[in-house]
Structure formats: C-alpha cells, structure tokens
C-alpha positions as CSV (number, residue, x, y, z in Angstrom):
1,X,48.6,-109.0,-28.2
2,X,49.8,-106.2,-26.2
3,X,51.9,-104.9,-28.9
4,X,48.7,-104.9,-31.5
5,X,46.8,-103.3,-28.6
6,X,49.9,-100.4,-28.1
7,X,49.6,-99.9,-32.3
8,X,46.2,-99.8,-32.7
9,X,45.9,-97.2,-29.8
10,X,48.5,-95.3,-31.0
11,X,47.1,-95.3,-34.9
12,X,43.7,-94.2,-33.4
13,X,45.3,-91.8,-31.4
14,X,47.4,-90.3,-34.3
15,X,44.0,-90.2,-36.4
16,X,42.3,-88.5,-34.1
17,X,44.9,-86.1,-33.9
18,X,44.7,-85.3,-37.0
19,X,41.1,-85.3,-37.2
20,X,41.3,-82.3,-34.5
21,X,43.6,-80.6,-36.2
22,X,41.6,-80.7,-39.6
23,X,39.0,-80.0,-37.7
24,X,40.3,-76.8,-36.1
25,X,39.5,-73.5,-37.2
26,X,42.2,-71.4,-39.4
27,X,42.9,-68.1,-38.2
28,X,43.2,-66.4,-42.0
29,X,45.4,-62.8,-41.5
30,X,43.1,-60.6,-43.8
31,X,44.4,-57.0,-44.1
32,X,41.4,-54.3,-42.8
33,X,40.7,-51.7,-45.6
34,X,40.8,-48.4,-44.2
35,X,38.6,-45.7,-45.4
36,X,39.7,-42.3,-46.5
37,X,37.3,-40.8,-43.2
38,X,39.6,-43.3,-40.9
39,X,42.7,-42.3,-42.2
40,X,41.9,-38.6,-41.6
41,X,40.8,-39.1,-38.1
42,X,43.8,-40.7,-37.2
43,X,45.7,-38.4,-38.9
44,X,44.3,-35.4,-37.0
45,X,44.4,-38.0,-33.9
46,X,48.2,-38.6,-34.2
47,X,48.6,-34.4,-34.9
48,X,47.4,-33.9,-31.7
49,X,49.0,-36.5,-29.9
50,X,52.1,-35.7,-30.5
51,X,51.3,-31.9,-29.9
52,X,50.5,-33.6,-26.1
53,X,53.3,-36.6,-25.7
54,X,56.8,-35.5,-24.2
55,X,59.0,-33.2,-27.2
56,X,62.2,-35.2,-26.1
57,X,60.9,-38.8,-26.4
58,X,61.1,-39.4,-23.3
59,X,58.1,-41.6,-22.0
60,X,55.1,-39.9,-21.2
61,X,54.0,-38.9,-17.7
62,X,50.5,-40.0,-16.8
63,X,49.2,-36.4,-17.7
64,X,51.0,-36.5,-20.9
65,X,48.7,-40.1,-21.6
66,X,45.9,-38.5,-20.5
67,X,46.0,-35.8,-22.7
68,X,47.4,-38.1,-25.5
69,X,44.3,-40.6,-24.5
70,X,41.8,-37.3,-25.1
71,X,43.3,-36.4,-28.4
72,X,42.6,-40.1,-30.0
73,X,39.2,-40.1,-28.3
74,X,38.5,-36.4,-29.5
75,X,39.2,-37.8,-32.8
76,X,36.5,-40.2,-33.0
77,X,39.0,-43.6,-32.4
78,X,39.0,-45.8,-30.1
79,X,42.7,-46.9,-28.6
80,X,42.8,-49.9,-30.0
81,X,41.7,-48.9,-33.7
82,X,44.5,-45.7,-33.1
83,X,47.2,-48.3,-32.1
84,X,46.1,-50.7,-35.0
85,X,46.0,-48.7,-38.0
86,X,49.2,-46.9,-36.3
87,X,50.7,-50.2,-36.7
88,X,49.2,-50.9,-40.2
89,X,50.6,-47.6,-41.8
90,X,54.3,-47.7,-40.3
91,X,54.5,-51.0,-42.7
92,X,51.8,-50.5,-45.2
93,X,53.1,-47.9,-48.1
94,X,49.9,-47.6,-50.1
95,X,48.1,-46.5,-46.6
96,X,50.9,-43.5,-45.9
97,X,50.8,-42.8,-49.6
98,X,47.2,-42.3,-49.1
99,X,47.6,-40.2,-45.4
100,X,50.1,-38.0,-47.8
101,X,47.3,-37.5,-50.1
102,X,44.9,-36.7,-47.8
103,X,47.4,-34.0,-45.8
104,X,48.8,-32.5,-49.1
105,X,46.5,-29.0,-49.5
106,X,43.9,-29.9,-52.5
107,X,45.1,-28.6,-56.3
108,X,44.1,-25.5,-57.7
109,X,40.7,-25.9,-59.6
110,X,41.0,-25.6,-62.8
111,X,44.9,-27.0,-62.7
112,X,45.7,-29.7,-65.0
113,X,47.3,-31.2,-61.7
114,X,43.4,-30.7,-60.4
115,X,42.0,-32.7,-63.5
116,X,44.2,-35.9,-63.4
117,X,42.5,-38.7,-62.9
118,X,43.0,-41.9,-60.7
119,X,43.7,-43.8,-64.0
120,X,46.3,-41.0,-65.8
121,X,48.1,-41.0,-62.3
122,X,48.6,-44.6,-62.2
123,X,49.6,-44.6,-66.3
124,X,51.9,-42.0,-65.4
125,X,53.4,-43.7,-62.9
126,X,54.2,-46.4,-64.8
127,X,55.6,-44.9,-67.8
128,X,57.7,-42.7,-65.4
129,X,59.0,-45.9,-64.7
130,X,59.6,-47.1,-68.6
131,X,60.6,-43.6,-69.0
132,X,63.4,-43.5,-66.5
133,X,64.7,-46.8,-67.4
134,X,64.8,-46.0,-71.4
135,X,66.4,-42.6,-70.7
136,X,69.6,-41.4,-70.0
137,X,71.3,-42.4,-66.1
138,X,74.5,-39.6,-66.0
139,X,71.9,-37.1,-67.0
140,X,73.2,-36.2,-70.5
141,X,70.7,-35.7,-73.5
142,X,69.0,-38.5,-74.7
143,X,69.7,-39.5,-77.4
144,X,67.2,-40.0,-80.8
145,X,66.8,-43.6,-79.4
146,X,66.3,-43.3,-76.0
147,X,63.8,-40.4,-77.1
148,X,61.9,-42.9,-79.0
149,X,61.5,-45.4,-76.8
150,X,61.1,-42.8,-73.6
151,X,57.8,-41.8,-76.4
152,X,57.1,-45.7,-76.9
153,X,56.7,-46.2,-72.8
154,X,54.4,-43.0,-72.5
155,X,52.3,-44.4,-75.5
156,X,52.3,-48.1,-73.9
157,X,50.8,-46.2,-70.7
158,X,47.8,-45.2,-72.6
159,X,48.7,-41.4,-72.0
160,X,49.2,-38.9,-75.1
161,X,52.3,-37.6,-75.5
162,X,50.7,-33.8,-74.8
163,X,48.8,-35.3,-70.9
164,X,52.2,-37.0,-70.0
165,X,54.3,-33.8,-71.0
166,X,51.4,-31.7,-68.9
167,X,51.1,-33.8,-65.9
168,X,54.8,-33.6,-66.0
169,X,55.2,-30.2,-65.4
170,X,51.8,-30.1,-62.8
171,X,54.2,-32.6,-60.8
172,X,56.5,-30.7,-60.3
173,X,54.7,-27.5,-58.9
174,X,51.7,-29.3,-56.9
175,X,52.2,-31.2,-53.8
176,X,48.7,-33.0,-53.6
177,X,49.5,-34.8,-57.4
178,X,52.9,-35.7,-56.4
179,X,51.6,-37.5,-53.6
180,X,48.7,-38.9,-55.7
181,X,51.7,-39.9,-57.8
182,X,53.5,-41.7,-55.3
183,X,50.2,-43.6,-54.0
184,X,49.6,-44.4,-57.2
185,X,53.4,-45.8,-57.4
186,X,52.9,-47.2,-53.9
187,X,49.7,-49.5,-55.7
188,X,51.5,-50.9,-58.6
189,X,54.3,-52.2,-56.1
C-alpha cells in the first residue's frame, strides 16, 4: 500500500510539474526595430562620448562618466536604450549598415547615385554577387562566356544593362550609395 501511495504521489507530483511548467510563461527574444531618428541619436550620442571618455582606453574617471553620462542624455537617450542598441549594433550588420548610411554625406542631387532606389540597390547587390561569381577571379578579361552570363545575372536582377553599368560607376565615386550598397548586402544576408 505504501508503495502505490509513494507512486501515485510521485505521478501527481510529476504531472503537476509539468502542468507548471506548461503553464509558465515563455520569454520569446524578439529583436527591437530601431528607427532611422534612434540610430542618429545614438550616433551623435556615441560621437560625443567618445570625444569625453579617456583617449588611451584607460577606464574613465568619474568626470570622464559624467561628461560621457551628459553626452547620451544630451542626445535624447536614456542609458539603458544607449547601452542596448550599443549592444544591438556591435552584432547586428544591417543596423551598422544602416548607421553608415545615415553618417555617409547625402548624394549629389541630380546624381544617378542620388536617384537609386531602395529596390535597384538591393537588385544590384545581388547581381554584383552573380556577377562576381560568373566573372573572372585572377582579374584577366572575361571572356565571351563569362560576359554573357555576368549580362544573364544583371538581367535576372531585374536591372537593365545601362542602370547596372551607371550605378556601377556612381559606386564607385559616392560614399552614401556604397553604404546604401552594403546595407542593402547586409539585408539579403
């Protein structure tokens, strides 16, 4: 009797268990979307404290944190959103992609690099990638096949020959598209 008694405490025991661990709530990990007006206040945040924090890396003296304290709340952050989306962009690509964007001086108006849009930048970046895989890798000429499929990728993208050949070129000359380029390599990663 005692042994039925030990079972059927330890089977309503177990199932209660697991009841309470059904039961409990599931911490889900969702990742925060930052908006471009965040971004740029911790940007100019993190500009100014590390004009204030120690030049050596040395840790800060209590002034130093003061002043470094002043420049996040100057910026419109609170500490703790500074130290969490300082966390979330040191892993998160697409978000320092997107801080490169937003620190790289705007295109000329009027450029072809100023009239890309978010869709050509992100078919450019993938046929850069078919391109660079179809083409030559010791930097020779490519030859008639390689041009045709190198054509065959930019086509896939969706981008005329003429657009991929011109946002080529803006690439190379304008700092804000190549870091819209790399955000929108960063995204399709």
């Amino acid at each position: 009797m005692r042994m039925t008694l030990i079972a059927a405490v330890s089977a309503l025991a177990l199932t209660g268990a697991a009841t309470a661990v059904a039961a409990a709530p599931v911490a889900i990990t969702q990742a925060v979307e930052y908006t471009d007006a965040q971004l740029q206040a911790f940007a100019t945040a993190m500009t100014a404290v590390r004009a204030a924090g120690p030049a050596d890396g040395a840790t800060p003296t209590p002034e130093q944190q003061a002043a470094m304290a002043a420049a996040v709340d100057s910026s419109g952050m609170d500490i703790a959103a500074f130290n969490a989306l300082g966390t979330a962009v040191s892993t998160d690509e697409v978000l320092q992609a997107r801080l490169a964007v937003l620190a790289a001086p705007e295109s000329a108006a009027g450029s072809v690099a100023a009239s890309v849009t978010d869709e050509e930048a992100a078919q450019f970046a993938a046929a850069m990638v078919q391109v660079r895989a179809a083409g030559p890798t010791d930097g020779t000429t490519p030859t008639t096949e390689q041009q045709a499929a190198m054509a065959a990728a930019v086509t896939a993208s969706g981008l005329e020959l003429e657009r991929f050949n011109a946002i080529a070129q803006a690439v190379s000359t304008d700092e804000r598209l190549q870091a819209r380029m790399e955000l929108a390599d960063a995204q399709t990663q």
